[in-house]
C-alpha positions in Angstrom: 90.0 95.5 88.6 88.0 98.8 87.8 85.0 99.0 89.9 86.7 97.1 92.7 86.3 99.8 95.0 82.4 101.2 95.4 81.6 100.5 99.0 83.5 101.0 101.4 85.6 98.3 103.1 86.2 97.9 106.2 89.7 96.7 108.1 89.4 92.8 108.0 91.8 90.4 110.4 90.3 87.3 109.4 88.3 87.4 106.2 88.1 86.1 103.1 87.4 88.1 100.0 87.6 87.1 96.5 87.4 88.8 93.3 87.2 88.5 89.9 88.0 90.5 87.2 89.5 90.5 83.6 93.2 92.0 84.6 93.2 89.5 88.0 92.6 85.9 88.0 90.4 84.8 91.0 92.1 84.8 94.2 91.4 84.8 97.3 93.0 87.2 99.8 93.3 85.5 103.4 94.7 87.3 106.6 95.5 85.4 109.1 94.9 85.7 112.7 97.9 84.5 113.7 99.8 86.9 110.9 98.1 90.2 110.9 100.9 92.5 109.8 100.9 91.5 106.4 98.1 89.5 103.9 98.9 86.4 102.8 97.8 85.9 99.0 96.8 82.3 97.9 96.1 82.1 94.0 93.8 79.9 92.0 94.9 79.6 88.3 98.3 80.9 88.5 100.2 80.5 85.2 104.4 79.4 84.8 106.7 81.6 83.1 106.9 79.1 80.3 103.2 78.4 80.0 102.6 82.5 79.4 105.3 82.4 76.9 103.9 79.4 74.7 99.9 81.1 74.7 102.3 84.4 73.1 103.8 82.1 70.6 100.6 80.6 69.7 98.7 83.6 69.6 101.3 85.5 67.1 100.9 82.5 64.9 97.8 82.2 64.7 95.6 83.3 61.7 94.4 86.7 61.6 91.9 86.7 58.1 89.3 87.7 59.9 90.8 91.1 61.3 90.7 93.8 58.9 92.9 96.4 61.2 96.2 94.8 61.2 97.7 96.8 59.0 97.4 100.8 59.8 96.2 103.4 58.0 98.6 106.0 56.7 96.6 108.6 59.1 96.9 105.9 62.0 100.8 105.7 61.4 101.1 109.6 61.4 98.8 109.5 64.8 101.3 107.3 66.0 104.8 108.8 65.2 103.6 112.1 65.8 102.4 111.3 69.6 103.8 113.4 72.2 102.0 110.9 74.7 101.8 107.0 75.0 99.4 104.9 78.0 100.1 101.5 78.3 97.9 98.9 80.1 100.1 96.8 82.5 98.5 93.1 82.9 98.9 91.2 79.7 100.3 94.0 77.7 103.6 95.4 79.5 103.8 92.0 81.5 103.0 88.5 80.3 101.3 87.7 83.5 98.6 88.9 85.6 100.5 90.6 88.6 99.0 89.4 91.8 102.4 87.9 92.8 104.2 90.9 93.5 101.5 91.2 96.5 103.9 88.4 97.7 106.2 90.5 98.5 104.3 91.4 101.7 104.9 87.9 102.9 108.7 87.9 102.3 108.7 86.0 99.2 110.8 88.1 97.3 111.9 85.7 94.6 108.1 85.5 93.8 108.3 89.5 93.1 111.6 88.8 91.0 110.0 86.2 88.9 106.8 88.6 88.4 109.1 92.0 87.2 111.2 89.2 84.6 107.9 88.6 82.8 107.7 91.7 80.7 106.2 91.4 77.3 109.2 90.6 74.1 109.9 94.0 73.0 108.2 96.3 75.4 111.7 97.6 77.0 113.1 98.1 73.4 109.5 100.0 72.5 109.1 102.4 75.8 113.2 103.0 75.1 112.5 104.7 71.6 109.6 106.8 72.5 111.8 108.4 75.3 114.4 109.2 72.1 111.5 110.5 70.5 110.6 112.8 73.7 107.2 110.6 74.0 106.2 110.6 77.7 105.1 107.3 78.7 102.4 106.4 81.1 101.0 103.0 82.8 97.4 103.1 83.1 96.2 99.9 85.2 93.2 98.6 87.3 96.1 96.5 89.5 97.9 98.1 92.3 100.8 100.3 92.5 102.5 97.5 94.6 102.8 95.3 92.1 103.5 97.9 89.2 106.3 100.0 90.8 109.1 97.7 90.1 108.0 96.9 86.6 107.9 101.3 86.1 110.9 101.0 87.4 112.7 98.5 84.8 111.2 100.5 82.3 112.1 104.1 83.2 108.8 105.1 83.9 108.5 107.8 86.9 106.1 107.2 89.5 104.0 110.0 89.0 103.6 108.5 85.4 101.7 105.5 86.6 97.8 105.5 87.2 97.1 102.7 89.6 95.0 101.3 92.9 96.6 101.5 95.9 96.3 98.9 99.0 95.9 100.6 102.2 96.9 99.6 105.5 96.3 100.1 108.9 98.7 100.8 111.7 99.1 97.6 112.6 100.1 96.2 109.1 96.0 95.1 108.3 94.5 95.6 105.3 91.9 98.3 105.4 91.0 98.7 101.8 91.8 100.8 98.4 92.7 104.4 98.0 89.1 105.7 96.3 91.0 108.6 95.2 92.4 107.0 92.5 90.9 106.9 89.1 91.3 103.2 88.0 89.6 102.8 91.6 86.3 103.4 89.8 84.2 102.0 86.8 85.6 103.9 83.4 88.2 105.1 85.7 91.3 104.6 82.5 89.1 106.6 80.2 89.1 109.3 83.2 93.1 108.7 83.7 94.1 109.2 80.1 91.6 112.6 80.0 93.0 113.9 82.9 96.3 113.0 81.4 95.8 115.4 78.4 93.5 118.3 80.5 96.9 118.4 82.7 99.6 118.4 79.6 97.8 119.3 76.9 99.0 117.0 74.7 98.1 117.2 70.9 98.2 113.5 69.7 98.0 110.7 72.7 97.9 107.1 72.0 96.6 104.1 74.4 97.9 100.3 73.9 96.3 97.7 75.7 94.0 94.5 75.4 90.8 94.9 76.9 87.8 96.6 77.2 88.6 99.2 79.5 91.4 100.3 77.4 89.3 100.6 74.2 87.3 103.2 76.4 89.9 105.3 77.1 89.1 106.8 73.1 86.6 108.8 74.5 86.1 112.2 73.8 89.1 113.9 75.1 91.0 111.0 75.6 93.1 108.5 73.2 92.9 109.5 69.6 94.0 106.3 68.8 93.5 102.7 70.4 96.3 100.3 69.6 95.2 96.7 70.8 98.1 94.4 72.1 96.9 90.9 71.0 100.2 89.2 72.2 98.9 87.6 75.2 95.6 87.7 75.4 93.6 87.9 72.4 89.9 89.4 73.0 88.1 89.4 69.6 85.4 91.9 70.9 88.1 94.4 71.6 90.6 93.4 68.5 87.8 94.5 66.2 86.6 97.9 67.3 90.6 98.9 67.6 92.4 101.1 65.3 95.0 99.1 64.9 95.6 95.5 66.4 99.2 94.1 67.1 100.6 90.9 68.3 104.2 91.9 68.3 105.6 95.2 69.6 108.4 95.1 67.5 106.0 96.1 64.7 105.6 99.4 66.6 109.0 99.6 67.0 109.3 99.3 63.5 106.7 101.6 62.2 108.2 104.6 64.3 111.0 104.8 61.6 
C-alpha cells in the first residue's frame, strides 16, 4: 500500500480505481452514483476464515532446511528481551487476512468488520499482552488504513497514537476525495520513516520490527529497527525470510523466548 498516494487525487462520484499491492489484494473501489455518501468495496480474491487458517497450518509445517536464521543468536535474543519498543506490521502478521473488509463498514455491513477484527494471528494477543508487562510500547506500523486497523488496536490495547497508518479522506458530502499525504506509510519507504521517527521522538535504546514483507525488512535502516523479526505464519516470502534476523512462523516462540 506504500506509494499509493504520489499524485494527487481528485474527489471521484463514479469512478473506478484499482490497486495492487503486496498488503491489499486487487480490488476495485466503485462509488456509485446512486450512493455517494459512502464507497462501496467489491473484492476480487477474497479469502474465508478457514482457508487463511489452513495456508498458517501449512506454512508452520512446512520444512525450513533451507533457512539458516530460525534459531536466534544469543545477541538477537538480548536485542529482543531488552527492547523498550516493538512495531508490528498489520496485514498478514497481526491479522490473518488482508483488511480491506473493514472498509465495509462504510456500507453498513458490520458483521463483515466483525468477522475481519476475529482474524488475529494465534498468539498475537497473548504476545502484545507480555510486552505491556515488560513496559514494551507497542506500535502498528501499516500501509492499510486506520479504518480498518482501529478496531484490531483496539482488541489489542494499542492506543491510537501508537498506530502509523493511511487515512481515507472524505468530502462533505460523504465522497471519497483521497489519502491523507501527511502520513508516512502514505509514501514509498514511508515504515522505515515511521519506525525512525518513532525512536528520534522517544529515544528508545533497542527497538524491534516484526513483519513479513519487504517494506518491513527496510525499516532496519540506519536509525531505525536494530532488529528485523520476520513473521512467516501467513505468508512466507523467501526474499524477505532470508535477509531477516530472525524468522518465525509461530508467535508463541516469542512469547517463549521473552523468559
Amino acid at each position: 500500500m506504500e506509494g499509493l498516494v504520489h499524485s494527487r487525487i481528485n474527489p471521484i462520484h463514479a469512478t473506478r480505481k484499482q490497486y495492487h499491492s503486496r498488503l491489499v489484494p486487487a480490488f476495485s473501489l466503485f462509488l456509485s452514483k446512486n450512493f455517494t455518501k459512502t464507497p462501496v468495496l467489491f473484492m476480487k480474491g477474497h479469502r474465508s476464515f478457514n482457508s487463511v487458517v489452513a495456508s498458517v497450518q501449512h506454512l508452520d509445517a512446512s520444512g525450513l532446511g533451507h533457512f539458516d536464521n530460525t534459531l536466534p543468536s544469543k545477541v538477537i535474543l538480548q536485542i529482543w528481551r531488552s527492547a523498550d519498543a516493538v512495531c508490528f506490521d498489520v496485514d498478514s502478521t497481526v491479522c490473518l487476512d488482508e483488511g480491506i473488509d473493514e472498509l465495509a463498514e462504510f456500507c453498513g455491513a458490520g458483521k463483515a468488520v466483525a468477522d475481519w477484527t476475529a482474524r488475529i494471528s494465534p498468539g498475537i494477543n497473548e504476545l502484545v499482552k507480555k510486552l505491556k508487562a515488560k513496559n514494551t510500547n507497542v506500535y502498528l506500523i501499516s500501509g492499510g488504513f486506520r479504518q480498518m486497523i482501529n478496531p484490531v488496536a483496539s482488541i489489542l490495547g494499542i492506543p491510537p497514537e501508537n498506530i502509523f497508518a493511511n487515512q481515507l479522506l472524505f468530502g462533505s458530502s460523504g465522497e471519497f476525495v483521497g489519502f491523507d499525504v501527511n502520513e508516512p506509510t502514505s509514501r514509498s519507504g514511508g515504515k522505515a520513516t515511521a519506525v525512525q521517527k518513532i525512536r528520534k521522538v522517544h529515544g528508545y535504546k533497542a527497538l524491534v520490527m516484526i513483519g513479513d514483507g519487504a517494506t518491513d525488512l527496510e525499516a532496519r535502516k540506519p536509525g531505525g529497527a536494530d532488529l528485523f523479526i520476520c513473521y512467516g505464519g501467513v505468508q512466507l516470502r523467501e526474499a524477505v525470510a532470508v535477509k531477516a534476523d530472525w524468522l518465525v512462523f509461530n508467535f508463541a516462540d516469542l512469547i517463549n523466548s521473552l523468559e
